[in-house]
C-alpha positions in Angstrom: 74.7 144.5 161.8 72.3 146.7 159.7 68.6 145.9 160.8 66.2 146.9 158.4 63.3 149.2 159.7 60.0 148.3 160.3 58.1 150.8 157.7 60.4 149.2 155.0 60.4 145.6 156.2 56.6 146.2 156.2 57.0 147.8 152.6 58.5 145.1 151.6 56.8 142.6 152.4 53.4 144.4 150.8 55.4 144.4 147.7 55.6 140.4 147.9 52.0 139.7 148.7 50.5 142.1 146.5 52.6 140.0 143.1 50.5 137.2 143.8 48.0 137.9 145.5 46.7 141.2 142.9 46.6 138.2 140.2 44.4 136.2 142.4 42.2 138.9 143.1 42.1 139.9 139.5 40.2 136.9 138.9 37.6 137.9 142.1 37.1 141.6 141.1 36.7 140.2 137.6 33.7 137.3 138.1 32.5 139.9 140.9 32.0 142.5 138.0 30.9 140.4 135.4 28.2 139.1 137.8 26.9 142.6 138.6 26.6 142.5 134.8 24.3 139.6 134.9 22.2 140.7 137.6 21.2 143.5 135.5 20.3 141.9 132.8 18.4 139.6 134.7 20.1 136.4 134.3 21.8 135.5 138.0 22.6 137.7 141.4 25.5 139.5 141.1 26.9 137.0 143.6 26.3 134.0 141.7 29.4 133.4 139.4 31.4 135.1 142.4 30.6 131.8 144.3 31.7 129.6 141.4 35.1 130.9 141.0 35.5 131.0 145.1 34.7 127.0 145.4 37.7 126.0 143.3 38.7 122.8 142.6 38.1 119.6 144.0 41.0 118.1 145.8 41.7 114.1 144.6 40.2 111.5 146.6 42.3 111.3 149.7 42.5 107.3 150.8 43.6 108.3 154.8 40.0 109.8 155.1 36.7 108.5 155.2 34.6 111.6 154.1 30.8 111.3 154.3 27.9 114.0 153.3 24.8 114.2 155.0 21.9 116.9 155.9 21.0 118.1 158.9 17.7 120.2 158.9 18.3 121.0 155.1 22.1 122.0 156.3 24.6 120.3 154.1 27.3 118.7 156.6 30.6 117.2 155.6 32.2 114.9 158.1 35.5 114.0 157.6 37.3 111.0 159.8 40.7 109.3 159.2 40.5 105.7 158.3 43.0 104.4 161.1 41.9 103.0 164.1 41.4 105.2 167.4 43.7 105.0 170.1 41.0 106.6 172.1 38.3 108.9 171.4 38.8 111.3 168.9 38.6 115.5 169.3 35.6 116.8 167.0 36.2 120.0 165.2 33.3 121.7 163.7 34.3 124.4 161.0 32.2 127.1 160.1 33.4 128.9 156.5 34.0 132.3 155.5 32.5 134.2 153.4 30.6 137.0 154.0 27.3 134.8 154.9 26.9 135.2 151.1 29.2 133.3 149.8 32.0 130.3 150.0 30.7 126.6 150.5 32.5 123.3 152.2 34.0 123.0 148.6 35.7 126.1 148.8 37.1 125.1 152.5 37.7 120.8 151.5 41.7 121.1 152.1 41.6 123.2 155.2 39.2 120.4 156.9 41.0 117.4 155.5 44.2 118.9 156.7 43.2 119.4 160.5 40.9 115.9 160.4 44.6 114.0 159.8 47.0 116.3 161.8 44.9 116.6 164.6 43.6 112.8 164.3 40.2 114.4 165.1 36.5 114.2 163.3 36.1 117.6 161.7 32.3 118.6 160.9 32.2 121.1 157.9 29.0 122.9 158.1 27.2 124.1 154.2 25.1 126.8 156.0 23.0 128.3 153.6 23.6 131.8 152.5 21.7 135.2 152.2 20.1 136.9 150.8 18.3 133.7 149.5 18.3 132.4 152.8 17.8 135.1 154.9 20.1 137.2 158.1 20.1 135.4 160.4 19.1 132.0 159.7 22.9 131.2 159.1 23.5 131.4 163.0 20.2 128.7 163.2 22.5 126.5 160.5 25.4 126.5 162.4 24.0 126.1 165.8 21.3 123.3 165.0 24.8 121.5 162.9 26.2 121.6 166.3 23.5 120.5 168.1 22.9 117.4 165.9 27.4 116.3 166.1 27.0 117.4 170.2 24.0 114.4 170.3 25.6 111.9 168.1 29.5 112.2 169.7 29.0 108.5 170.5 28.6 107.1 166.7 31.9 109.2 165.3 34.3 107.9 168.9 34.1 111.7 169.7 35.0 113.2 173.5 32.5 115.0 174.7 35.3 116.8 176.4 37.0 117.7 173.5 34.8 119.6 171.3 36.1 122.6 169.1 34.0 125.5 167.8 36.1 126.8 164.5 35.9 128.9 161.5 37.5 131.4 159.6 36.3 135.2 158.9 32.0 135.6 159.2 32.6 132.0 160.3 35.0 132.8 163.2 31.8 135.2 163.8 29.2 132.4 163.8 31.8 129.8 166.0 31.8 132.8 168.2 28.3 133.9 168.6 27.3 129.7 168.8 30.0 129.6 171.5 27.9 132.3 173.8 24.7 130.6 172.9 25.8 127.3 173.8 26.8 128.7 177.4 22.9 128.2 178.3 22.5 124.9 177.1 23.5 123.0 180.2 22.2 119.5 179.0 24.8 119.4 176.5 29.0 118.8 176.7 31.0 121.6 177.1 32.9 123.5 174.7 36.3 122.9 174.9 37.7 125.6 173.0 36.8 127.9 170.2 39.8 128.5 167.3 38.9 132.0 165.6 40.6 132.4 161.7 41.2 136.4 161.1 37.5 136.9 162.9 35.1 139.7 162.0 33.2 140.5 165.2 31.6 143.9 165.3 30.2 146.2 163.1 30.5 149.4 165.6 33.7 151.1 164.2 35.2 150.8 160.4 37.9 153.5 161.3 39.8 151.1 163.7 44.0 151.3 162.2 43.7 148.0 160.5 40.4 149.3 158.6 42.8 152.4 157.9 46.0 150.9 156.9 44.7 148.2 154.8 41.6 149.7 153.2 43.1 149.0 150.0 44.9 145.9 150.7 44.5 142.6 148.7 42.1 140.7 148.9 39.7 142.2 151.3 39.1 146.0 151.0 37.0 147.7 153.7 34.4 148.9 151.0 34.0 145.2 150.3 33.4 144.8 154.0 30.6 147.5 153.9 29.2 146.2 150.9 28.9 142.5 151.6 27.8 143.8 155.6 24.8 145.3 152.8 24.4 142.1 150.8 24.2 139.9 154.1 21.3 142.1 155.2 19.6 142.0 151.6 19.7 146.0 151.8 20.7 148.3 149.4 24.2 150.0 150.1 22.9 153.5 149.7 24.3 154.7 153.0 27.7 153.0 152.5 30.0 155.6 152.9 28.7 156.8 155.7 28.5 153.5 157.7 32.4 153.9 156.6 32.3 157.1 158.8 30.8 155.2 161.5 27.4 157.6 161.2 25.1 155.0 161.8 26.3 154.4 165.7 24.3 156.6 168.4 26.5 158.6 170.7 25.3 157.2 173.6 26.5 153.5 171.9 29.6 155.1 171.0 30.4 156.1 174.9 28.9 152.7 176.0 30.9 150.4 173.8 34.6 152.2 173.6 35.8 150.9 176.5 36.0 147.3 174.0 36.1 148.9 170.5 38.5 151.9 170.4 41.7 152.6 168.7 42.9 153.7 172.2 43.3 150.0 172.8 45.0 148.9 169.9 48.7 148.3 170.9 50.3 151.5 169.6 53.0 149.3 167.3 50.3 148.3 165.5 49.2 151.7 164.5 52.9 152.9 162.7 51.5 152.3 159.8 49.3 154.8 158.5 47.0 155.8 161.3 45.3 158.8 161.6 42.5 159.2 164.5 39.7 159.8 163.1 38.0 163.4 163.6 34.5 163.2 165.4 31.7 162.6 162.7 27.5 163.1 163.3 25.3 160.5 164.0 22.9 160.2 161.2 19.7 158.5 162.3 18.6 157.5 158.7 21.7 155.5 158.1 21.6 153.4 161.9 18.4 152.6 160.8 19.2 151.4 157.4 22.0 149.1 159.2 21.1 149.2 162.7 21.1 145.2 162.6 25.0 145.0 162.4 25.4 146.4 166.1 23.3 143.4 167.4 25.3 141.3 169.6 24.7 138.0 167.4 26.3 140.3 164.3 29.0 142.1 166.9 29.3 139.4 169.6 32.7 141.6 170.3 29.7 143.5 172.2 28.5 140.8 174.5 28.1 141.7 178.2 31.4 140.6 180.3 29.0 138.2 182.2 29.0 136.1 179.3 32.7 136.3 177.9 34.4 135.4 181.2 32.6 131.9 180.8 33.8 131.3 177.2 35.8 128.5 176.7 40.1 128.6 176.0 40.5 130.3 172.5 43.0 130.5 169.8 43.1 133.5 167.9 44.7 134.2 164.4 45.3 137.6 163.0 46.9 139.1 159.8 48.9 142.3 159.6 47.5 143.2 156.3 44.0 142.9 157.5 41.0 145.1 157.5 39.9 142.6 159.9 43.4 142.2 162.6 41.8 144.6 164.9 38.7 143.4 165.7 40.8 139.9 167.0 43.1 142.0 169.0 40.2 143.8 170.6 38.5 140.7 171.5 41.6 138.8 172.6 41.9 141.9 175.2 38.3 141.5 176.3 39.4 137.7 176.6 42.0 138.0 178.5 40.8 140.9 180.8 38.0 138.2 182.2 40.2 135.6 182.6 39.9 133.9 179.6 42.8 132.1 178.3 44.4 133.1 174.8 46.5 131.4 172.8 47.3 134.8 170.0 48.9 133.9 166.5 49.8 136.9 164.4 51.2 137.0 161.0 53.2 139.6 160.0 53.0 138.7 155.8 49.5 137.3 156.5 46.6 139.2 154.8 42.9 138.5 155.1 41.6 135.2 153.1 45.0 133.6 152.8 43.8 130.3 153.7 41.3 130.4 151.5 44.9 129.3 148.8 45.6 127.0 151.4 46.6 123.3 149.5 46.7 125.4 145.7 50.6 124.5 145.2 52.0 127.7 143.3 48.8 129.5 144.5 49.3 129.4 147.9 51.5 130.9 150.5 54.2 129.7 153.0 52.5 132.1 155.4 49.4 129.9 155.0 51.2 126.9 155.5 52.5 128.5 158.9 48.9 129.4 159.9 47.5 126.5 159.1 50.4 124.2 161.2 49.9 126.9 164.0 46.4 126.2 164.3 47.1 122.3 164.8 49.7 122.9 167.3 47.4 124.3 169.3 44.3 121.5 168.7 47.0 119.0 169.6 48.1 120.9 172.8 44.6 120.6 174.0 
């Protein structure tokens, strides 16, 4: 029987995603562009009608939830509970959005949370951090982690576990569940976190010449000069130096030496790097440009970076990556680190899945059977828990 090889099952299935997927980025590039136009003629920030188009459309009332809005410190929380009784107590999820920090909203995310509040019977806690550069890097890690406080102290009035708490979110959010996961580990007053579920996470801001930032620089919907860029836009800097952050000039040598025993293409499983790879030649530090950027290699921007002292007591963790992902490499590095201190990993990876797919998630012709899988995958593993 003829099996058909992995360059042009991989072809193939580019082809596929691309069809749809171009159209739906049209429509991003487009709003993107149009709002750059409008910042310069002073009307709105060029990220403004971006965020529009991102939230969507409102799903219809669902009568199996009861779905209340409240704010926590000025953070907007949605809190989403199914209307049938409680066996027992409940798990509570709290989901942290993607994004970018700049944009995306509990709108944008409404059919992801209502999904996993009925298929996990659980209370999911969608958290509206606010976003830069209005409000500035890094008050969304403050959002998120004083939104957590706030569900961790009122478990009793939603019937939630205190053994059963989830840390979740998808892209920059994945980021924020992650780097509230470490901070959490000091808090001792509070429950423990049960587990942390991590969405094709962005985690460290050390190397943009990893394979996946190679082989899918130009891949729908996330390229890795959108990356760069919104890295810029987060920060409320201008993206002068952006090509050369792409070169990975702003890292120090003696950071490089440090830190490639976690982040280095060395430790990328070689199947993944059959696709277009090249090893990138040795480039010079450029001291101007680390210190236009120098926040990214923080450990609350890259908490891939964090000391094994404080990953060997995170909590169980699912992790989901995409093959056509500027992004997959930075979850296969940290699963590694994960797994290496004993940590235990439950890995996803979808071969068709490209970054932001979820984000179609519920959109009937818009969205993707890869999705769908994703999405049921991440349940499967709530329920297991």
């Amino acid at each position: 029987m003829y099996t058909v090889p992995r360059e042009l099952h991989v072809h193939i299935m580019m082809l596929s995603i691309r069809s749809k997927a171009t159209l739906l980025l049209f429509f991003r590039i487009l709003s993107f562009q149009q709002g750059k136009i409008l910042q310069k003629l002073g009307i709105c920030s060029d990220l403004s009608l971006l965020r529009i188009v991102l939230d969507g459309i409102p799903p219809c009332r669902d009568s199996r939830l009861l779905i209340k809005d409240l704010k926590v410190d000025e953070v907007p929380l949605r809190i989403y509970q199914p209307k049938w009784p409680p066996t027992g107590k409940r798990r509570g999820i709290l989901y942290f959005h993607g994004g970018a920090g700049t944009f995306g909203s509990i709108r944008a995310f409404e059919r992801i949370c209502r999904y996993m509040a009925k298929k996990c019977n659980s209370v999911v806690v969608s958290v509206g951090y606010r976003l830069a550069p209005e409000h500035p890097y890094p008050g969304q890690y403050f959002d998120c982690l004083n939104a957590t406080l706030y569900f961790m102290r009122n478990l009793e009035e939603y019937h939630v576990d205190p053994a059963l708490i989830i840390l979740s979110g998808d892209s920059c959010g994945a980021n924020f569940a992650t780097v509230i996961c470490q901070i959490l580990l000091n808090k001792r007053d509070l429950p423990k976190v049960r587990a942390q579920v991590l969405l094709y996470p962005g985690l460290q801001g050390l190397d943009f010449q990893l394979p996946s930032y190679q082989q899918n620089a130009s891949v729908p919907v996330l390229f890795r000069k959108l990356v760069v860029y919104f890295c810029f836009r987060y920060l409320n800097k201008e993206p002068s130096v952006l090509e050369d952050v792409i070169q990975n000039r702003h890292v120090p040598e003696s950071m490089k030496q440090k830190y490639k025993k976690w982040v280095s293409a060395d430790i990328i499983p070689d199947k993944f790097k059959m696709r277009d790879y090249v090893p990138q030649k040795p480039t010079s530090y450029k001291p101007e440009v680390h210190e236009a950027i120098k926040e990214i290699l923080a450990i609350t921007f890259s908490p891939l970076l964090a000391e094994d002292s404080i990953i060997r007591q995170l909590p169980e963790c699912y992790i989901l990556t995409c093959e056509f992902d500027v992004l997959r490499d930075d979850g296969l590095l940290y699963k590694k680190r994960l797994e290496d201190n004993g940590v235990q990993v439950t890995w996803y990876h979808s071969e068709s899945g490209f970054h932001g797919i979820l984000s179609f998630f519920g959109y009937g012709i818009f969205s993707f059977l890869t999705g769908k899988k994703i999405m049921d995958s991440t349940v499967n593993f709530i329920n297991s828990l």
